[in-house]
C-alpha positions as CSV (number, residue, x, y, z in Angstrom):
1,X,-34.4,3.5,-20.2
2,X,-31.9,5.7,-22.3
3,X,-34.4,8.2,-23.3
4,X,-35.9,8.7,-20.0
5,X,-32.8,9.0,-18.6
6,X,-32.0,11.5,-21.5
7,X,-35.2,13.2,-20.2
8,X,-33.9,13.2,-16.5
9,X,-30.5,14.4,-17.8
10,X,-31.5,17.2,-19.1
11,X,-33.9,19.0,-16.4
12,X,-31.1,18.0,-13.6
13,X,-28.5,19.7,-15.4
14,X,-30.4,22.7,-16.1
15,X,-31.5,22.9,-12.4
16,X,-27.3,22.5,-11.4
17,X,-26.5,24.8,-14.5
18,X,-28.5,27.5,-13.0
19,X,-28.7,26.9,-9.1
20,X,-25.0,27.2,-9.7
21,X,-24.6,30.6,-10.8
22,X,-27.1,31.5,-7.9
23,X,-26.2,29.4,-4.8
24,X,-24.9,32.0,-3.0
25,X,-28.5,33.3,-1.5
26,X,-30.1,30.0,-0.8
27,X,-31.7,28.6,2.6
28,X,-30.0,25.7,4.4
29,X,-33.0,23.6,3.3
30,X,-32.5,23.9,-0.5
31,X,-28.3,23.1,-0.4
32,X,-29.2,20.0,1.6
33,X,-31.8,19.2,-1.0
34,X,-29.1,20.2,-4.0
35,X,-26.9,17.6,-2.3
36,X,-29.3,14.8,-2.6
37,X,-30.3,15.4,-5.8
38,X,-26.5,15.7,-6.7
39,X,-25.8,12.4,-5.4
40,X,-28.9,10.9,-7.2
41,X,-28.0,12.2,-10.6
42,X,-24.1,10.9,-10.1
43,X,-26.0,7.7,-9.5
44,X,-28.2,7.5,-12.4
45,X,-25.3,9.0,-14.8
46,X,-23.0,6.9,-13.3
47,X,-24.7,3.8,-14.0
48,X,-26.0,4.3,-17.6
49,X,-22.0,5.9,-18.8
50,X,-20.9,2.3,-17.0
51,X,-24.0,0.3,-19.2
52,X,-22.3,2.1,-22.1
53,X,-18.8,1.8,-22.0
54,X,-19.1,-2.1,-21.4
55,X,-20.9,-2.2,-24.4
56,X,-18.2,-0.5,-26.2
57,X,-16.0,-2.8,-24.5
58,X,-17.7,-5.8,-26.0
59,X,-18.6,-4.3,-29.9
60,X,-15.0,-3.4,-30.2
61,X,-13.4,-6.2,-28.8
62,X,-11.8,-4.5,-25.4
63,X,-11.0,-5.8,-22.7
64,X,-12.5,-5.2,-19.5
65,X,-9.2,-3.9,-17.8
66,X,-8.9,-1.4,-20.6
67,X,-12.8,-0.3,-20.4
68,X,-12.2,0.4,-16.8
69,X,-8.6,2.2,-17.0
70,X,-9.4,4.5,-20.4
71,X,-13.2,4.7,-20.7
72,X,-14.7,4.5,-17.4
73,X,-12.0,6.1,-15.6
74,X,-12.1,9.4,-18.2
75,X,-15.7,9.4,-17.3
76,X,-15.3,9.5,-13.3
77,X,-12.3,12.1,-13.8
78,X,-13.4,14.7,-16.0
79,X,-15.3,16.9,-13.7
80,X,-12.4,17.2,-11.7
81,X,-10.1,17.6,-14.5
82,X,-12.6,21.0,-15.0
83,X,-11.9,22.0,-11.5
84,X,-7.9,21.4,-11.3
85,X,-7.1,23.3,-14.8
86,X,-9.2,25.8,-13.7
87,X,-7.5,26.1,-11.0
88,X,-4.4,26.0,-11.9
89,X,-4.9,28.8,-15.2
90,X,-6.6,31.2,-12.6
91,X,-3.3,30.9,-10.1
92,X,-4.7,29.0,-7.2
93,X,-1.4,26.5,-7.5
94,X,-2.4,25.2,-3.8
95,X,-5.2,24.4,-5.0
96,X,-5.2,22.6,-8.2
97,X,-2.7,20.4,-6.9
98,X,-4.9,19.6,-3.5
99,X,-8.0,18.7,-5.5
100,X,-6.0,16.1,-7.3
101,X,-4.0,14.6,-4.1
102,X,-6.9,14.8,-2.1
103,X,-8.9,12.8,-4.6
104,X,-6.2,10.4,-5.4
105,X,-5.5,9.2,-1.7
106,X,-9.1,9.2,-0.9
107,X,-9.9,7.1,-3.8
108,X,-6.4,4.6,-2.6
109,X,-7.4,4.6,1.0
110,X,-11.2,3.3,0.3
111,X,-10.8,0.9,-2.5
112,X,-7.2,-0.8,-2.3
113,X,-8.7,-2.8,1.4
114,X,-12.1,-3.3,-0.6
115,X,-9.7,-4.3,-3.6
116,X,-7.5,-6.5,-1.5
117,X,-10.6,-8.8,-0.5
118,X,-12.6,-8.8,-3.9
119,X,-9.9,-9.3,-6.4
120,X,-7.3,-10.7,-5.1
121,X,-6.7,-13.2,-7.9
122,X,-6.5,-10.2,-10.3
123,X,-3.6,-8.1,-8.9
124,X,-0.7,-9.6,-10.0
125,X,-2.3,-8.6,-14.0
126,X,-2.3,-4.8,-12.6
127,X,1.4,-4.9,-11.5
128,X,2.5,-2.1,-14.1
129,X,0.1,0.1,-12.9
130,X,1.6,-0.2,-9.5
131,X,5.2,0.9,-11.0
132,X,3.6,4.0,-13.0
133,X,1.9,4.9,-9.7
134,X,5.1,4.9,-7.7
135,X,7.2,6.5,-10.7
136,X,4.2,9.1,-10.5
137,X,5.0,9.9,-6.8
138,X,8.8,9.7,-6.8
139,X,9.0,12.6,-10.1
140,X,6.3,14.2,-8.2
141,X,8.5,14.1,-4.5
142,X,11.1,15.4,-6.6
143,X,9.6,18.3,-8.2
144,X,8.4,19.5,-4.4
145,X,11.8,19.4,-3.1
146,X,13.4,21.3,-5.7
147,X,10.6,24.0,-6.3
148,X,8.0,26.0,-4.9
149,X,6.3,27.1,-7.8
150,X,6.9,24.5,-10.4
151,X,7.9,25.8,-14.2
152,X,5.5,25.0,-16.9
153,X,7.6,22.3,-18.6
154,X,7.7,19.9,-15.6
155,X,4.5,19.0,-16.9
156,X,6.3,17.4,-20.2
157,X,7.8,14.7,-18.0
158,X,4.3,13.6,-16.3
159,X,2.6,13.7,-19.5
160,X,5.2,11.2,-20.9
161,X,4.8,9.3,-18.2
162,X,1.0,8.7,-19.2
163,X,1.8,8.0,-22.9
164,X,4.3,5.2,-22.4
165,X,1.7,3.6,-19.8
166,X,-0.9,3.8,-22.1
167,X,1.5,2.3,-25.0
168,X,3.3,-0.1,-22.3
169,X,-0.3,-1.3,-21.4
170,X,-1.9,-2.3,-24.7
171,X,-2.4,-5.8,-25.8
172,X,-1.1,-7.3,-29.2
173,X,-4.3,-8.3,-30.8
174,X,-4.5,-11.6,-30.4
175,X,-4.9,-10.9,-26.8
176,X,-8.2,-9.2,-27.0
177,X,-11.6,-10.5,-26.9
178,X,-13.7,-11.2,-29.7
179,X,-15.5,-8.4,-31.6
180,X,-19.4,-8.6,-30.8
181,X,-22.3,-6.7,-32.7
182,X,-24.2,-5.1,-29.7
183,X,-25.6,-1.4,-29.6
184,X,-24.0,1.5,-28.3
185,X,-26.3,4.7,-27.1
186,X,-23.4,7.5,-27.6
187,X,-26.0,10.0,-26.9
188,X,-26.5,8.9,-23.6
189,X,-22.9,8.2,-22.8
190,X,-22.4,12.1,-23.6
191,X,-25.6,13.4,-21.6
192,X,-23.8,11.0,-18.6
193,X,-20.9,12.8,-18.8
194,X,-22.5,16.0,-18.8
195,X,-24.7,15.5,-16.0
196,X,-22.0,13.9,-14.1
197,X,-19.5,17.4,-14.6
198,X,-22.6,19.5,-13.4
199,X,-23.9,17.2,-10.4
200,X,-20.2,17.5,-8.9
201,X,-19.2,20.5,-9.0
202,X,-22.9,21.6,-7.3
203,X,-22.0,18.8,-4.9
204,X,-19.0,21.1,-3.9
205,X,-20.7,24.5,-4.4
206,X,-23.6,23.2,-2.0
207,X,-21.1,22.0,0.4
208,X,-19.1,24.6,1.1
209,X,-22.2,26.9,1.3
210,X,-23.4,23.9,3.7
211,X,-20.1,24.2,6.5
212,X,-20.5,27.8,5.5
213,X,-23.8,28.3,7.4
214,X,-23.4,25.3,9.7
215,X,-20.1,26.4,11.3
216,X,-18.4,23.1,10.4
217,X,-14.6,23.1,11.1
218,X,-12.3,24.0,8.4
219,X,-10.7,20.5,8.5
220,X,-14.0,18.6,7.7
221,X,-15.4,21.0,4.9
222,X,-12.2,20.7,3.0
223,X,-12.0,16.5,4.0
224,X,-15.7,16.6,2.8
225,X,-14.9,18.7,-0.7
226,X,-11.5,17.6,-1.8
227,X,-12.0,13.7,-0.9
228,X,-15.0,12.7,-1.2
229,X,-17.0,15.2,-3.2
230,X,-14.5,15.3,-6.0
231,X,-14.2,11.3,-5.7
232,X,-18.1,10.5,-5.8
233,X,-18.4,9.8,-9.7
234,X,-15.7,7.3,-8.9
235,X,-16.8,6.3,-5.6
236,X,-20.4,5.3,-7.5
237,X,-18.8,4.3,-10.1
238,X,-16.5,1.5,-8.5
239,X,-19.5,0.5,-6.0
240,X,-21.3,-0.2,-9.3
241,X,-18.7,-2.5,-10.7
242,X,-18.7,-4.3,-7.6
243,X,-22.1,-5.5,-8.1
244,X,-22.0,-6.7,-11.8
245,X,-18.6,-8.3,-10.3
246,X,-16.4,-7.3,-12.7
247,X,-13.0,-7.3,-11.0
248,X,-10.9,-6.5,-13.9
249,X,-12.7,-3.4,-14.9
250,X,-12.7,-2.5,-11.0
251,X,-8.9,-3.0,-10.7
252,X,-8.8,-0.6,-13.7
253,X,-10.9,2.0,-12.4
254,X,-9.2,2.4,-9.3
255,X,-5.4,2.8,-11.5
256,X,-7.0,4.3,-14.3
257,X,-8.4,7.1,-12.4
258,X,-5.7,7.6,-10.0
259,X,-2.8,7.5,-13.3
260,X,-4.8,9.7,-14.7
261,X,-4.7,12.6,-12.1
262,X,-1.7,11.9,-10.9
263,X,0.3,12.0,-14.5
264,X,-1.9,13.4,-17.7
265,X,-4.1,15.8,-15.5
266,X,-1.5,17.3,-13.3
267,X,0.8,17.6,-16.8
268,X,-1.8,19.4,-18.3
269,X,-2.4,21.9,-16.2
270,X,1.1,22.4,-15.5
271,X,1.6,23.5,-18.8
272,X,-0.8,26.1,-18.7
273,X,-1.3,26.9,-15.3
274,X,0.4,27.4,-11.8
275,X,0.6,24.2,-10.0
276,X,2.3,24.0,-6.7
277,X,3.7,20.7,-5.5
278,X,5.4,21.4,-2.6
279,X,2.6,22.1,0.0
280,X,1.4,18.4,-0.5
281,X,4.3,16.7,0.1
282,X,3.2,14.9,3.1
283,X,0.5,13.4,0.6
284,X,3.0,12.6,-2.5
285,X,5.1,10.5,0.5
286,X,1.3,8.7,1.4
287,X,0.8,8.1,-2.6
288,X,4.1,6.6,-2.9
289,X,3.5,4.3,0.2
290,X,0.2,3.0,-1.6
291,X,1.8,2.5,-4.8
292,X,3.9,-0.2,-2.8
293,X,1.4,-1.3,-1.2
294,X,0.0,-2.1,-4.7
295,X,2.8,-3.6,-5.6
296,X,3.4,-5.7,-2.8
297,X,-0.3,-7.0,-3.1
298,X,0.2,-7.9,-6.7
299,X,2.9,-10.2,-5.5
300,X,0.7,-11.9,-3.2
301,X,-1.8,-14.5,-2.6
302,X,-3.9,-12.5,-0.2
303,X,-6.0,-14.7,2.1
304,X,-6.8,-13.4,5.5
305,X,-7.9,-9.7,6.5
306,X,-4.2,-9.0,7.9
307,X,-2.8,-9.0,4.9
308,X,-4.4,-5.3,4.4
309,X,-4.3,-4.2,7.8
310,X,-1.3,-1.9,6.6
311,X,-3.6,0.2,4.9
312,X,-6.2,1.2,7.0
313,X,-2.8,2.1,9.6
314,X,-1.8,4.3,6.7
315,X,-5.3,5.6,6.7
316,X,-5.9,6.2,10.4
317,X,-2.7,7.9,9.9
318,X,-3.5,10.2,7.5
319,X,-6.8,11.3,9.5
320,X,-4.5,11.7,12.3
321,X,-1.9,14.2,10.4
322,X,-4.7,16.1,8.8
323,X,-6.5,16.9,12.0
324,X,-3.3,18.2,13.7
């Protein structure tokens, strides 16, 4: 399987290498055809980076919440870890800090209801991640209020903030499973990762030049590209570990990624870029409103749909304020 998807890898991301630095002249036809293919290599990546990092996992005695909040989550973030720094290095401060918020509450909005139902029995484990979320939100709230154009060393604080999550949140080693010998393709995890960078950012490319030539409304092209475009590796990503039923590593996925944005990513490219918080601040307020909702959920014994109703209010909301 891993050398024909190593085959597959390789032609796909020559074809998004190069239609990339060309898209400009295409027909309507051939975007729409980029798109598909773009979704089916995010797919097939997707799934054998996943195969992968659960073996890790397993040979080196991991535990599935830590496969899905380190491993799998770097995986599903790093092509839009490429598109915020290079964002925020070239100047477009607006920018860099949309792709992440857009991402981020997208990501909340669609798994935390899914979340709510499938693993609700597995919350209460996750309840740190909830704090760091909200700690996230609140340093972030702050730094909007009190600048426009944020100074490179607010990016020290966030960065902390990842590296005492990621020390707060390992286990003492008698917690962790046993050590198993099972094989481990690295090659194919990297040629994942790679195809997975290309296929999204030609998913973007190939959608803005789609709502380009259609005429769609500014509102949708940017809902389209910011939230679900950038969230597709994770959008797969999760729907995959919903089907091997894994709630642990899903649960971890949806904080990893998310703490991971919100803290290391938007530190990073604060320290070497222009990042500018304060045009999202209706968003950091809707992050922060999650992360409670998080935590409230890892309180409780959810057993009836109502009990999640809150958030799909917060995302009809959302809709609402973005379309006015």
């Amino acid at each position: 399987m891993n050398r024909r998807f190593f085959a597959v890898s390789i032609i796909l991301s020559i074809f998004f290498a190069f239609f990339s630095l060309v898209y400009d002249s295409f027909p309507l036809w051939l975007y729409i055809t980029g798109i598909i293919l773009g979704i089916i290599a995010l797919y097939i990546s997707g799934d054998v980076f996943l195969e992968e990092a659960l073996h890790v996992g397993i040979k080196y005695g991991i535990s599935s919440k830590s496969v899905g909040t380190y491993i799998i989550s770097f995986g599903a973030v790093i092509d839009e870890f490429a598109v915020v720094f290079s964002s925020s290095i070239r100047g477009y401060g607006s920018l860099s800090f949309g792709t992440i918020q857009g991402s981020n509450v997208i990501t909340l909005i669609i798994f935390l209801p899914i979340l709510a139902l499938v693993a609700r029995k597995n919350f209460s484990g996750f309840r740190k991640d909830g704090y760091v979320l909200l700690a996230v939100s609140l340093v972030a709230l702050a730094m909007s209020v009190q600048w426009i154009r944020d100074p490179w060393y607010l990016g020290i604080p966030m960065i902390a903030i990842y590296a005492i999550y990621a020390l707060v949140n390992r286990r003492p080693p008698g917690d962790l499973p046993q050590k198993t010998e099972i094989g481990v393709d690295y090659t194919a995890m990297v040629a994942a990762l790679v195809l997975l960078g290309l296929a999204a950012e030609a998913l973007v490319d190939y959608t803005v030049a789609v709502s380009r030539i259609a005429g769609i409304a500014s509102f949708y092209s940017g809902f389209i590209i910011t939230g679900v475009a950038g969230s597709l590796p994770e959008i797969i990503m999760f729907g995959l570990i919903i089907v091997r039923k894994d709630r642990e590593a899903t649960l971890g996925i949806t904080t990893g990624t998310t703490i991971y944005k919100g803290s290391l990513i938007l530190g990073i490219s604060m320290l070497f870029g222009t990042v500018d918080l304060s045009v999202g601040r209706w968003s950091i307020i809707l992050m922060s409103a999650l992360a409670l909702i998080f935590i409230f959920l890892s309180f409780v014994r959810i057993r009836k749909i109502y009990a999640v109703l809150p958030l799909f209010a917060i995302a009809a909301t959302y809709l609402v304020n973005l379309m006015i």
